[in-house]
C-alpha positions as CSV (number, residue, x, y, z in Angstrom):
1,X,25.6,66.4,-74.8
2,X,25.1,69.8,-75.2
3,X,21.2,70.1,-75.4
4,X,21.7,67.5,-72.4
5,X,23.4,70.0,-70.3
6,X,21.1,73.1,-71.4
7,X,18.4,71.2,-70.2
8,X,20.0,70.6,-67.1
9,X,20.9,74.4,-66.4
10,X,17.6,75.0,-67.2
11,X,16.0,72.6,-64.8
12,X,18.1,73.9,-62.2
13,X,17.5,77.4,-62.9
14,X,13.9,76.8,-62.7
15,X,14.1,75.1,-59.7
16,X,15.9,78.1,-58.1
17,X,12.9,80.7,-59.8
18,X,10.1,78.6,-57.8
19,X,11.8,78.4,-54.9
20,X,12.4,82.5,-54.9
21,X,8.7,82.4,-55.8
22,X,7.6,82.0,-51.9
23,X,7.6,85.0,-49.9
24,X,8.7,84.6,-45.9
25,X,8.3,87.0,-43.6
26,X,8.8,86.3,-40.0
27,X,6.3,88.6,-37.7
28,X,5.6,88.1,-33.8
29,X,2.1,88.9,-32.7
30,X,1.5,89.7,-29.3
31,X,-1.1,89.2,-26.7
32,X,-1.0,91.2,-24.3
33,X,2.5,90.4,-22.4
34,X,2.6,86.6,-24.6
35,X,5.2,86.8,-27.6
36,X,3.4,84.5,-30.5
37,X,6.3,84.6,-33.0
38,X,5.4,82.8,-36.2
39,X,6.3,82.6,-40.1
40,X,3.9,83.8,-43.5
41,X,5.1,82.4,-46.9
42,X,2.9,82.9,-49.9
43,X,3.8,82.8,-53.5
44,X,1.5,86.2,-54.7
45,X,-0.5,88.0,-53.6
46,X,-4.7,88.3,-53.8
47,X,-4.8,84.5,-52.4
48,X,-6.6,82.7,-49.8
49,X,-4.6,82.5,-46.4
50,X,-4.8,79.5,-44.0
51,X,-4.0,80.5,-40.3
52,X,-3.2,77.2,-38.3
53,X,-4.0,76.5,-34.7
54,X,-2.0,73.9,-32.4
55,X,-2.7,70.6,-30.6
56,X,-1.9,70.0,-27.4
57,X,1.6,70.6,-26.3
58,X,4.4,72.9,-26.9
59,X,4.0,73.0,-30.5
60,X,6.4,74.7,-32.5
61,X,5.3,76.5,-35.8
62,X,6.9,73.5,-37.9
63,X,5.0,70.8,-35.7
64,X,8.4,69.8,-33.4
65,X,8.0,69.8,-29.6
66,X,11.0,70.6,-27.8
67,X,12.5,68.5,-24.7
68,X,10.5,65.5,-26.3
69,X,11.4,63.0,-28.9
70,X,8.9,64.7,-31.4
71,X,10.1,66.2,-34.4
72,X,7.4,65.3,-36.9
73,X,8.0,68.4,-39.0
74,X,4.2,68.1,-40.5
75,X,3.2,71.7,-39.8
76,X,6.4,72.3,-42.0
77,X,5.5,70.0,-44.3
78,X,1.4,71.2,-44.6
79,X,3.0,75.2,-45.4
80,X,5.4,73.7,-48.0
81,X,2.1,71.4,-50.0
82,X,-0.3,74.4,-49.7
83,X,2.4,77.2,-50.4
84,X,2.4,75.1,-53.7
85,X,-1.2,75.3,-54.5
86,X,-0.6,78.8,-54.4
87,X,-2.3,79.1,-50.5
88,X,-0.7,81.5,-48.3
89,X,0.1,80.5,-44.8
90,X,0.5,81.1,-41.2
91,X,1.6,79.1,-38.3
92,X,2.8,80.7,-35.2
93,X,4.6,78.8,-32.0
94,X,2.2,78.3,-29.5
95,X,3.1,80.3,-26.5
96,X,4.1,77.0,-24.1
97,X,6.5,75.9,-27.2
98,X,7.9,80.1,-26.3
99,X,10.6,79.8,-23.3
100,X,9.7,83.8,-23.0
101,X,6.8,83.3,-21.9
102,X,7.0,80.8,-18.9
103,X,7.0,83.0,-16.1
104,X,3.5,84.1,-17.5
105,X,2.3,80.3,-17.8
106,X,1.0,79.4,-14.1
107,X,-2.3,80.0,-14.8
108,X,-3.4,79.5,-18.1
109,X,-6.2,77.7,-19.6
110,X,-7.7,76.7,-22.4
111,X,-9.4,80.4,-23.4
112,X,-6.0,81.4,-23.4
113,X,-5.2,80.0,-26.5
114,X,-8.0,81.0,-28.2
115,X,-7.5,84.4,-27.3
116,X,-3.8,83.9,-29.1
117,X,-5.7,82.5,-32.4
118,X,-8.0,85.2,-32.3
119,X,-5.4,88.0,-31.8
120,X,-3.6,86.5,-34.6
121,X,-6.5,86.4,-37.1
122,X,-7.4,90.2,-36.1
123,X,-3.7,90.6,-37.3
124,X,-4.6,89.5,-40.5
125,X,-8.2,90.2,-41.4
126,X,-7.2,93.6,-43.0
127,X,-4.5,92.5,-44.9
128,X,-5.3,93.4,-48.0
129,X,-2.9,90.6,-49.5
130,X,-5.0,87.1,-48.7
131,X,-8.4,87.3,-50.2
132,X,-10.2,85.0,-46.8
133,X,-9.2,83.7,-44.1
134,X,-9.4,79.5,-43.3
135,X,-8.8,78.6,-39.9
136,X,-7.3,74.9,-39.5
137,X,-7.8,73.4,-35.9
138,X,-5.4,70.1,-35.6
139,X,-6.1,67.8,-32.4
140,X,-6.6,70.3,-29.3
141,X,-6.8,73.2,-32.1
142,X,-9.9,72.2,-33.5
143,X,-12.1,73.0,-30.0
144,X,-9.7,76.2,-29.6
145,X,-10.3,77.0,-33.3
146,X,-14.3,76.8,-33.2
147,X,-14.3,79.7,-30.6
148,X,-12.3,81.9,-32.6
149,X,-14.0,81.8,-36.2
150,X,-15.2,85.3,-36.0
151,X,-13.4,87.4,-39.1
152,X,-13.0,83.6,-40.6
153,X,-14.2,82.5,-44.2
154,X,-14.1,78.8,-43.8
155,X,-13.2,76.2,-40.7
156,X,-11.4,73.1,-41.1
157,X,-10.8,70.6,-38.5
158,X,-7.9,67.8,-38.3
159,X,-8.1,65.0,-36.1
160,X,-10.8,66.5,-33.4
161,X,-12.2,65.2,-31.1
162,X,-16.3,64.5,-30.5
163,X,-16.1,64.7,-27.0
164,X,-15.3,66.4,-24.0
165,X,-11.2,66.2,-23.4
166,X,-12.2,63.9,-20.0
167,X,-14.1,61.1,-22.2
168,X,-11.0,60.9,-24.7
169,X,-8.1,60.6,-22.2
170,X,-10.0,58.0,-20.3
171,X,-10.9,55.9,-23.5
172,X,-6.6,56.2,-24.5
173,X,-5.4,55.3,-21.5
174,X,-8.2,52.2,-21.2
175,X,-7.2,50.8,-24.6
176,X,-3.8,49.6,-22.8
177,X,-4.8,49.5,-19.0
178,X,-8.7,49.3,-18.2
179,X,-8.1,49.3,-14.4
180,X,-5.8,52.7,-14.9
181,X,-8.9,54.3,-17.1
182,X,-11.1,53.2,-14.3
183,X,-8.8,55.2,-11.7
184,X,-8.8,58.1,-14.4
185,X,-12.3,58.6,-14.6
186,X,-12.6,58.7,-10.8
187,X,-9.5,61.3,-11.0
188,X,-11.9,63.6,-13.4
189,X,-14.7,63.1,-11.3
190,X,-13.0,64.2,-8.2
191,X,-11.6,67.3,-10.1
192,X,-15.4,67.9,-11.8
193,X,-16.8,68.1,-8.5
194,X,-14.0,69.5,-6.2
195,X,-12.4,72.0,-8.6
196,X,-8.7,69.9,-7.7
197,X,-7.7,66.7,-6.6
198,X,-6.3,65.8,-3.2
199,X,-4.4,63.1,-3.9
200,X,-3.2,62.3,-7.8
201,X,-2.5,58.5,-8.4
202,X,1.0,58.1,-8.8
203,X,0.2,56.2,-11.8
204,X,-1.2,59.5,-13.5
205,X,0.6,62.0,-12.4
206,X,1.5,63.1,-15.7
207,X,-1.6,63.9,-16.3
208,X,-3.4,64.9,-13.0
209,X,-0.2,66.7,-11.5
210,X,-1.1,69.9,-9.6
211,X,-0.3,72.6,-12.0
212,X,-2.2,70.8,-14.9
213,X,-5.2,70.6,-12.6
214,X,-6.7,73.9,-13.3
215,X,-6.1,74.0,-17.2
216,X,-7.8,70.2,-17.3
217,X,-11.3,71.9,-15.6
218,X,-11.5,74.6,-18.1
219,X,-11.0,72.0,-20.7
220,X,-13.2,69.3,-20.0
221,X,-15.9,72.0,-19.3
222,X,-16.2,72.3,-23.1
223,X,-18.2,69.7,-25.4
224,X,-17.1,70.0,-29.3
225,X,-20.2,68.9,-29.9
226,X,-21.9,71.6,-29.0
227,X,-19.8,74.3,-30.2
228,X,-20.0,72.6,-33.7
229,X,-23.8,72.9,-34.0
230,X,-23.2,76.9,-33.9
231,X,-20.8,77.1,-36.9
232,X,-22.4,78.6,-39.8
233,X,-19.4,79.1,-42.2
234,X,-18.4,76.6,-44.6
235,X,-16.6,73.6,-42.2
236,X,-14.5,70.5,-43.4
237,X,-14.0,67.4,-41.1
238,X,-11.0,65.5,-41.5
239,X,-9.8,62.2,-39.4
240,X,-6.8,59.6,-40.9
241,X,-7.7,56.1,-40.4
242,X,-4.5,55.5,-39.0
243,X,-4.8,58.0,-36.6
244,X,-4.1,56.3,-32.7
245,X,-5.6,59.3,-30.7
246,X,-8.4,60.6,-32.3
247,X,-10.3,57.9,-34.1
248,X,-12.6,58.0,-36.9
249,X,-16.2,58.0,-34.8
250,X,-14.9,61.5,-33.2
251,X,-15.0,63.0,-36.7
252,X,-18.5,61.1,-37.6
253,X,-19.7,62.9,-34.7
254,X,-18.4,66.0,-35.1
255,X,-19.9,65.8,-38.9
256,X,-23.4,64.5,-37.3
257,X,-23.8,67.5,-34.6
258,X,-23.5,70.0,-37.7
259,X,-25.0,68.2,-41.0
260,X,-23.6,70.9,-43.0
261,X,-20.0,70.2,-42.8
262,X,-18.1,68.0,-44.7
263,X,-16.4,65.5,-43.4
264,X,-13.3,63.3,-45.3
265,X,-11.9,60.3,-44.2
266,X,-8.3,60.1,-45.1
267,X,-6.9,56.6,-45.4
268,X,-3.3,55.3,-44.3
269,X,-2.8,59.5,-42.7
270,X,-2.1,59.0,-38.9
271,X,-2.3,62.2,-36.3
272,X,0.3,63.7,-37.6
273,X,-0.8,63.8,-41.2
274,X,1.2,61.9,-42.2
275,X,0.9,58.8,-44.6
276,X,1.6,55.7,-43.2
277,X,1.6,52.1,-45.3
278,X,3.3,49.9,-42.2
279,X,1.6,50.0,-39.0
280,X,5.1,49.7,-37.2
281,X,5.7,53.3,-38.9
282,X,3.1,54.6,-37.1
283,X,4.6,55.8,-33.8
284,X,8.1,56.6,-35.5
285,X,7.0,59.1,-37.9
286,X,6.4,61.2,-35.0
287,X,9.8,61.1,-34.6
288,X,11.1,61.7,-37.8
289,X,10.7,64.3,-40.9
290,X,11.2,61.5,-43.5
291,X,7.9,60.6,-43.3
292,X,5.8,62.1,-46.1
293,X,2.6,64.4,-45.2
294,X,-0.4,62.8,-46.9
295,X,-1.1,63.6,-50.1
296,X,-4.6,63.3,-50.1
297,X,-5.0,65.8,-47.4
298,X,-3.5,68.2,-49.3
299,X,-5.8,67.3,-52.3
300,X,-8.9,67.0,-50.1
301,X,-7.5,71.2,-48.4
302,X,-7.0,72.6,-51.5
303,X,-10.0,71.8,-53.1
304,X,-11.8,73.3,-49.8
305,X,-10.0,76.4,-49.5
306,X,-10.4,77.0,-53.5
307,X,-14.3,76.1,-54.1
């Protein structure tokens, strides 16, 4: 009973020494008047830091959303698995998921946040701590992230898309209504050509409503593929198979526009990473924390960001 109780104290008491192992340290970076407040953990020093840039959406540094039903967690999740492997890491809240900054919102567009990723990398690349810098781009982030690899080791993209942001939405919203993908595609047209639409389809006005308008043109301007072919660092492609919005030909060409990269399928990991047996599970683990991140993404980073 005795040795059984020592070993218990011990276990415990080991459990409390790895957890004091991670270093946190909250910092805010800012962009001119934008507040990007965001969290570092790292167990030691003289390791590799990974800097992570958002999807679409006000995304949190944890991966939650708030005012929607999203509270996935995976960011959370994704700094807990690397800060494990002995990675250091960096998520920041994107600056819509920041109620200080709305009254500087109204006009922004996608350069916007890649001036935000870049300012937050030129926060880091002297830091004597981290020996490189990987930037991870997840949904949206990984077009943000390919125009902001300067003073970046290594580029990994999640769940991007091959295609310009126009050609996406239209295919997701024709995979339940092709009549209402039809109408979409005439909305992007209209906006391509006109700069704004006159009159948004009440059916779409969550997409297409006015103040969206001018952030959708700067986006759809942009083709990943060809800001892929340009990347000369070392680049990792990774798509789930279970992943419902981005699907598994976006990565393929993504992978065939730059030959270089490497690009890993993840089987059973949906959009938001994580792993998912029952289809039916799919949709709720957006919801929910108790889903587990995929293990084999974590398996497939590390070995990146360590080689």
């Amino acid at each position: 009973m005795i040795r059984i109780i020592t070993y218990l104290a011990i276990s415990i008491l080991g459990v409390f020494v790895s957890n004091a192992q991670i270093k946190s340290e909250e910092i805010t970076i800012n962009n001119q008047a934008i507040q990007l407040p965001g969290t570092l953990t790292f167990s030691e020093e003289k390791t590799p830091l990974i800097i992570w840039v958002h999807g679409s959406g006000n995304v949190d540094r944890n991966g939650n959303q708030a005012g929607t039903p999203v509270k996935a967690n995976y960011i959370k999740q994704f700094r807990d698995a690397v800060n494990k492997n002995n990675i250091a890491f960096f998520s920041y809240d994107k600056r819509t998921a920041n109620s200080k900054n709305k009254e500087f919102l109204k006009d922004t567009q996608i350069k916007d946040f890649v001036f935000d990723a870049q300012e937050v990398i030129n926060h880091f690349k002297n830091d004597k701590r981290f020996t490189k810098i990987i930037l991870v781009g997840h949904s949206q982030g990984s077009l943000i992230a390919m125009f902001a690899l300067e003073n970046v080791d290594k580029y990994i993209s999640i769940a991007g898309t091959g295609e310009a942001v126009d050609k996406t939405i239209v295919k997701q919203i024709g995979k339940n209504n092709p009549t209402l993908a039809k109408a979409a595609q005439e909305q992007f047209d209209s906006l391509r050509i006109n700069g704004k639409i006159s009159v948004v389809n009440p059916f779409l006005i969550s997409v297409f409503a006015k103040p969206n308008q001018p952030f959708l043109l700067s986006w759809m301007q942009l083709n990943p593929i060809e800001e892929i072919k340009k990347i000369e660092i070392p680049t990792l492609i990774i798509n789930g198979d279970k992943d419902l919005q981005v699907s598994i030909e976006d990565a393929k060409r993504l992978n065939e526009a730059n030959k270089k990269a490497e690009l890993v399928i993840i089987e059973n990991m949906n959009h938001v990473l994580k792993n998912i047996e029952n289809d039916e599970d799919n949709m709720k683990s957006y919801y929910s924390a108790a889903y587990p991140i995929s293990k084999k993404l974590i398996e497939t980073i590390v070995q990146f960001v360590k080689k």
